[in-house]
N, C-alpha and C positions, 0 to 999 in steps of 0.2 A: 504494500500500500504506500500510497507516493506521500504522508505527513497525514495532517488532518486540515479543514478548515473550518472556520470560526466565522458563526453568525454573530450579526450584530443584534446582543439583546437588550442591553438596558433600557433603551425607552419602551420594546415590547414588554420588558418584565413590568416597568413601572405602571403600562397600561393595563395589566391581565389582572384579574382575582388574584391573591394571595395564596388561593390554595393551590395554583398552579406549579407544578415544578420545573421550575427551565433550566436545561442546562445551557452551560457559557461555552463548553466546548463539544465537536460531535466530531463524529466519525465522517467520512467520504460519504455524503446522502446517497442514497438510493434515487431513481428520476423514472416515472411513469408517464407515458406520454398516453393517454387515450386520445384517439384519434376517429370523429365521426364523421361519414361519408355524407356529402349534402344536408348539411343541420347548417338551418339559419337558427337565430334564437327564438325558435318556439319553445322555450321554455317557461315551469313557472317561473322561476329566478328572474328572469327575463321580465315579467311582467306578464307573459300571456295566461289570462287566467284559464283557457280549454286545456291547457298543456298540462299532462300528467307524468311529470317528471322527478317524484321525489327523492331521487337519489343524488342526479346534479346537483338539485336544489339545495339537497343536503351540505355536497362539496363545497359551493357557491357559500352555503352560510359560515363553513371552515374555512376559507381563505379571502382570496379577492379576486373580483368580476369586473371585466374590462364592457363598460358601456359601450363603448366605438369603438371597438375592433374590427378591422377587414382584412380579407386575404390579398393577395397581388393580382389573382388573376381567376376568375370564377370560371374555372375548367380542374378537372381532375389531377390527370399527370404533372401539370404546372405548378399547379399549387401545390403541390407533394414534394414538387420540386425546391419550390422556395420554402419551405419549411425546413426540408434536410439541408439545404444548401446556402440558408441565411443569402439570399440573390435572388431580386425581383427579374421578373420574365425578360421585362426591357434590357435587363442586363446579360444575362443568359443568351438571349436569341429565341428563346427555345418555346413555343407558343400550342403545341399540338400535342394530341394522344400517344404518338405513335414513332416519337423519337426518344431514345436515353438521352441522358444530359451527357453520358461518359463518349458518347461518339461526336461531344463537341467540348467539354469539359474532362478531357480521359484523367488528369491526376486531379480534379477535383476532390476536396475530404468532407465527407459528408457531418451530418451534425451525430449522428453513434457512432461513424469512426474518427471522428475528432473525441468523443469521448473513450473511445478502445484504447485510441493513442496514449491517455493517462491512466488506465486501468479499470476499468467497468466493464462490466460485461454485456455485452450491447447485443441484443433481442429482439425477435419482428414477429409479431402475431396477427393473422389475417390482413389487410386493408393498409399498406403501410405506402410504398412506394406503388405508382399505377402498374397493375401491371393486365396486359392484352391489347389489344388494339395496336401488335404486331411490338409493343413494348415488353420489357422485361425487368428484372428485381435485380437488386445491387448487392453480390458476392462481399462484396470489402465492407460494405457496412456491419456485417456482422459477425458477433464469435461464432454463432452456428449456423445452420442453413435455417431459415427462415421459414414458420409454420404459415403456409396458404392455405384459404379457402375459397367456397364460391363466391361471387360478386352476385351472380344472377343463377336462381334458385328456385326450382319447382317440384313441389312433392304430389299436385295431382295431374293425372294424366289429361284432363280436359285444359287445363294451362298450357299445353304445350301441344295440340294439335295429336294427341295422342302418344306423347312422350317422345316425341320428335327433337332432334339439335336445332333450337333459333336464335334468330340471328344473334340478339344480344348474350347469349349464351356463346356463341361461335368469337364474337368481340372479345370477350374479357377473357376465354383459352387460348385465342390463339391458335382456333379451328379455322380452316377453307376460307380463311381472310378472303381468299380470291374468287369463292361465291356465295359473299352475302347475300345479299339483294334476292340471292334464290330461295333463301331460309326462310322458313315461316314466323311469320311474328308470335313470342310468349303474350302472356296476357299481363296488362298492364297491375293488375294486383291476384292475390289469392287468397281465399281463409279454410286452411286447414286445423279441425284439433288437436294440435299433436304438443308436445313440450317441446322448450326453449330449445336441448339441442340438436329438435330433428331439423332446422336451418343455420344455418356457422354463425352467425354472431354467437348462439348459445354454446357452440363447439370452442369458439374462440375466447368467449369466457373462461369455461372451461380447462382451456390449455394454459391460459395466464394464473388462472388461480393456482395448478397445478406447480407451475415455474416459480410459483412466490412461497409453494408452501416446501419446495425442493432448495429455498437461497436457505429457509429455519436450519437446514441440516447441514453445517457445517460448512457452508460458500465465504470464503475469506474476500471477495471481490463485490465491492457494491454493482446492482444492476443498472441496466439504461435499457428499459420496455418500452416498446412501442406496439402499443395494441390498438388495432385497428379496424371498427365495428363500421359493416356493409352498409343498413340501416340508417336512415331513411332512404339511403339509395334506392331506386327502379329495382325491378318490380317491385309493387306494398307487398309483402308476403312475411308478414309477424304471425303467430299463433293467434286462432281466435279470440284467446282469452283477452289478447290486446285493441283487438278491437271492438270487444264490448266493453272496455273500460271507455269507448267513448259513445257521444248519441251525437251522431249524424247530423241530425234536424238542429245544433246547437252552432256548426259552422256557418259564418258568413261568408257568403263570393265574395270576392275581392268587387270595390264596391265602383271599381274605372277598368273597365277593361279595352281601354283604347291607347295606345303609344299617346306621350305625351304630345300634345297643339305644338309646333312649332320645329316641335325634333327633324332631326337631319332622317331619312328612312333607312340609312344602315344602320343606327340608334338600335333598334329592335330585333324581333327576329319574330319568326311563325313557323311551328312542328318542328322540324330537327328530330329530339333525342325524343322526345314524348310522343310520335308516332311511330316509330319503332316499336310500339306494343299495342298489344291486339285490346279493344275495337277499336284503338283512337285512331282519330285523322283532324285535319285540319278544319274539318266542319263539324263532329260532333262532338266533339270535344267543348265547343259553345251550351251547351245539353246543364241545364243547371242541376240533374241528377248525376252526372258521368262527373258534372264539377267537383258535387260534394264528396261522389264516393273517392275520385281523388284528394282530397284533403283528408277525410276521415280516415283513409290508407298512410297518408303521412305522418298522421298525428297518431297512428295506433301503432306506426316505424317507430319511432321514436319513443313511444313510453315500452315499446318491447329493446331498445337499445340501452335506455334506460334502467331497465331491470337487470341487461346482461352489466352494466358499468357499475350496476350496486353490489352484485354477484363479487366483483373482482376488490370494492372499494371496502365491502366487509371482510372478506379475507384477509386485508391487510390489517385493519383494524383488529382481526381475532390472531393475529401473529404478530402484536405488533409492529409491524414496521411502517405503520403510519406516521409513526413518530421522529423517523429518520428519511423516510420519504420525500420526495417533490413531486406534485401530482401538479401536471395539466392537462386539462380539457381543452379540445380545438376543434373547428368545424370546418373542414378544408374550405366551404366557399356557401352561399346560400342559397335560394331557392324559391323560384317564382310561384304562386299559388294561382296563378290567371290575371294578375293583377299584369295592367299593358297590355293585355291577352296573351302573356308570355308564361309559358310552365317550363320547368327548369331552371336551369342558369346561363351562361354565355352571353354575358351582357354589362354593359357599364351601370348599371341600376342599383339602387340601394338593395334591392333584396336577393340580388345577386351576389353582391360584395361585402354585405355587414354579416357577422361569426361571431361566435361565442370563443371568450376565451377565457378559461377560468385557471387561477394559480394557488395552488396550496405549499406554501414553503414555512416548513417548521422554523420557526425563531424569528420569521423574515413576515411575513405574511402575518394579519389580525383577521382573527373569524369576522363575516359579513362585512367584508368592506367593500368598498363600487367605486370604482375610477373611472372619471370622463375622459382619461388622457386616449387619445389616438393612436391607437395601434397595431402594430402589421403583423402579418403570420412573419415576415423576415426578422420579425424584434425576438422571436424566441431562443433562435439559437446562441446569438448572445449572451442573452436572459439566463439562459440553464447555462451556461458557462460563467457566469460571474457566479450566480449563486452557488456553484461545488468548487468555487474560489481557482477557476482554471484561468489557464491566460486568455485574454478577448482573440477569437477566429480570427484570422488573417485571411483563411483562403487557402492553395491559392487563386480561388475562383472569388469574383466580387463579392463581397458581405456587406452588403447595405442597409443590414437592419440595427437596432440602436437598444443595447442594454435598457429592460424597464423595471430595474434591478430599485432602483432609487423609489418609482413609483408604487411599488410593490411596501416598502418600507412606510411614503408616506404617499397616499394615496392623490392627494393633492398636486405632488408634484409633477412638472411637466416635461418631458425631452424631447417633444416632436408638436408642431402647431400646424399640423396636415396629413393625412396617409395618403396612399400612392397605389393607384391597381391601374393596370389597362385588357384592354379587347381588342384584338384585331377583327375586322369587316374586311375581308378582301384584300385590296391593293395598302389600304390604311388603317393605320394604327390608331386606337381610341387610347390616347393617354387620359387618367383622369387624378384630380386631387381632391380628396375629401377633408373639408375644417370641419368644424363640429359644426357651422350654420351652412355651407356649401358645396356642392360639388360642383367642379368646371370639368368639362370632356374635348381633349381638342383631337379632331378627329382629320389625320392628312397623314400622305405618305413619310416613311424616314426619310429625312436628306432636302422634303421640298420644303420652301421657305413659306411664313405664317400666314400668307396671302391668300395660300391655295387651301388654310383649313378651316375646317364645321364646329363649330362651337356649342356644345351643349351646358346652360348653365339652372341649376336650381338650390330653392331655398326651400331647406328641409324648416325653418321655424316657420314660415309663411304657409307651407305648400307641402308637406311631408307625403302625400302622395303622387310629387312628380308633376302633375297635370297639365304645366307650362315650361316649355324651356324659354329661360328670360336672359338669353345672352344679347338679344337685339334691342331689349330693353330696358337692359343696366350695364350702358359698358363699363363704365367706373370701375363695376365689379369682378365685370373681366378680365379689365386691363389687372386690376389688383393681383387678382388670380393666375395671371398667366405670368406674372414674374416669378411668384414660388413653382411654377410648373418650370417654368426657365432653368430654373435649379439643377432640375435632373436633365441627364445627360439625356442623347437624343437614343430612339426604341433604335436596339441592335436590327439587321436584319432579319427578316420572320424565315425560322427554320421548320 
């Protein structure tokens, strides 16, 4: 073991109860990363009162919840990308499903084998790095080979054409890439009664608990987990039980289902990934019964993810090692409910781009605390590196995310007065910057000058549902906003 490091406790000691016992010094923490697939924050923690989440919520009340957190890029593999690799997309190049980062970045160190390099023993369970869509999972990142499971998962045979390979099943193996289009579509949700682990999140629970109850017996190496829950991802396919914890009739449709007045038309998007399952298309999917049962599918994803993240969160708790742990919660990217008429994600839009991030770090962190500061999936890897007292990532691939190590401590505090995601459309790049009252989108090729670009701009305190883009209406605004956009260097080529 490479020493120990040392929280800082005195002002948490002087704020906690008395009967609290904190130690001054600890061992090399432990770091659990849960990792959920398309979770905006429909949580209760969050505020949403349908959401039936009480186990995050539980987390959330033990540490601290970042109000404005976004990822960089509200797509799959990318975002997975800037998480391990602390490097927004614009930096990287790297914008699609279906490229490694190592066949553009090959000695790139990721964020578990930056922690290997000091001694942890670095772990991948289910859902971690993308992998299908002719993409693949990162050998160096870990001491072992890495437990996979399914992404897209059916246990009756009327889901699937009669037990048939479709297509998004064929996507995420790494099956007849070269004849999707001929597969038959799965069914956009399913309800089976069967138990937690007759679909892998329950399996993947499982295997993490196993792994945490195998470090009790004797493992002189702290660990670095990354476990990674499918849910709320496509298909809805939780156990019944989860979706009778909710009532249907209690959802409302998203209450604008039109692109916002003014927007540029590459702004949006219509079907994509949400027609790829069976009965959607482009026209019924308007159907305000196909609406709700997809919402009610999402919200029944997620309190059965939920279950499997309490499954692993009390384990720790009944083995102690809660108490030397760092646990975060992260939502790779978020998730349109018909609101714009957009389902999914692939978009510069608030519900595309806003994620839950929650941090629980012993000595460091105060139960239920809530930060407004602004924060990016690229601020973590940092983050867990100051907190197990490592040196700050170098690289040597770009690390453009910013220790929220301070803010963590005091929640008030602030290191970033904007976060930063983009989309590309086509020929052009949607760079965008989010304050806590705006986001500006300036949407034009890399290299042309600002002449040739779309400007999308809104006000979440005026307008939080989008409705207007008012860049033609407050340039003030713009101009203001496009100086900190100025900041960052210009999007690499799209790879």
């Amino acid at each position: 073991m490479k020493g120990s490091f040392y929280f800082c406790l005195l002002t948490v000691a002087l704020s906690m109860p008395s009967g609290n016992v904190i130690q001054t010094q600890a061992e090399q923490p432990n770091v659990l990363m849960i990792l959920v697939d398309d979770l905006k924050p429909a949580l209760g923690c969050y505020g949403d009162s349908l959401a039936k989440t009480p186990h995050i919520d539980s987390l959330a009340a033990s540490g601290l919840r970042f109000s404005l957190a976004y990822c960089n890029q509200a797509v799959c593999a990318p975002s997975r990308n800037n998480l391990l690799l602390g490097s927004r997309s614009t930096s990287l190049g790297i914008y699609g499903l279906g490229r490694h980062f190592r066949d553009f970045w090959q000695d790139a160190q990721t964020m578990p084998q930056f922690f290997r390099s000091h001694g942890w023993q670095a772990e991948s369970f289910g859902k971690v790095l993308h992998t299908g869509h002719g993409n693949r999972d990162d050998a160096l990142s870990w001491s072992r080979p890495a437990y996979a499971d399914k992404v897209v998962e059916y246990l009756l045979p009327q889901s699937t054409q009669g037990g048939q390979l479709t297509r998004e099943e064929a996507y995420f193996t790494n099956q007849q890439l070269d004849r999707i289009g001929s597969l038959p579509k799965g069914y956009a949700w399913e309800v089976a009664e069967v138990a937690d682990e007759a679909y892998a999140d329950g399996r993947i629970a499982r295997q993490v608990v196993s792994r945490l109850e195998a470090h009790q017996q004797g493992v002189d190496q702290p660990f670095f987990i990354m476990a990674g829950f499918m849910r709320p991802h496509l298909p809805f396919t939780p156990p019944k039980q989860y979706w009778d914890m909710h009532d249907p009739n209690a959802f409302n449709l998203a209450s604008r289902q039109q692109v916002p007045e003014w927007a540029p038309p590459l702004a949006g998007k219509r079907g994509g990934e949400i027609v790829n399952y069976a009965p959607l298309n482009e026209n019924n999917i308007k159907d305000v019964q196909i609406q709700r049962q997809l919402i009610h599918g999402y919200y029944a994803s997620i309190s059965y993810a939920d279950a499997q993240i309490g499954k692993v969160l009390q384990a720790m708790e009944r083995l102690g090692l809660d108490k030397n742990t760092i646990v975060v919660l992260w939502g790779d990217h978020g998730w349109h409910l018909g609101d714009h008429g957009i389902w999914t994600k692939h978009t510069n839009y608030e519900q595309a781009n806003r994620i839950p991030i929650i941090i629980r770090a012993p000595g460091v962190t105060r139960p239920g605390t809530v930060s407004g500061q602004l924060a990016e999936t690229v601020d973590l890897f940092p983050t867990l590196a100051e907190l197990a007292g490592l040196p700050t990532p170098t690289g040597p691939q770009p690390i453009d995310g910013l220790s929220l190590v301070s803010v963590l401590k005091s929640p008030s505090s602030r290191v970033r007065d904007h976060a930063y995601h983009c989309y590309p459309r086509g020929q052009r790049m949607g760079r965008a910057i989010r304050t806590d009252r705006y986001r500006l989108v300036e949407w034009k090729r890399p290299g042309d000058s600002q002449e040739h670009a779309l400007y999308e701009l809104y006000d979440y305190f005026q307008d939080p549902e989008e409705t207007h883009n008012l860049s033609s209406v407050r340039p003030e605004v713009v101009d203001r906003l496009k100086q900190l956009l100025e900041s960052h260097p210009e999007a690499r080529l799209r790879r």
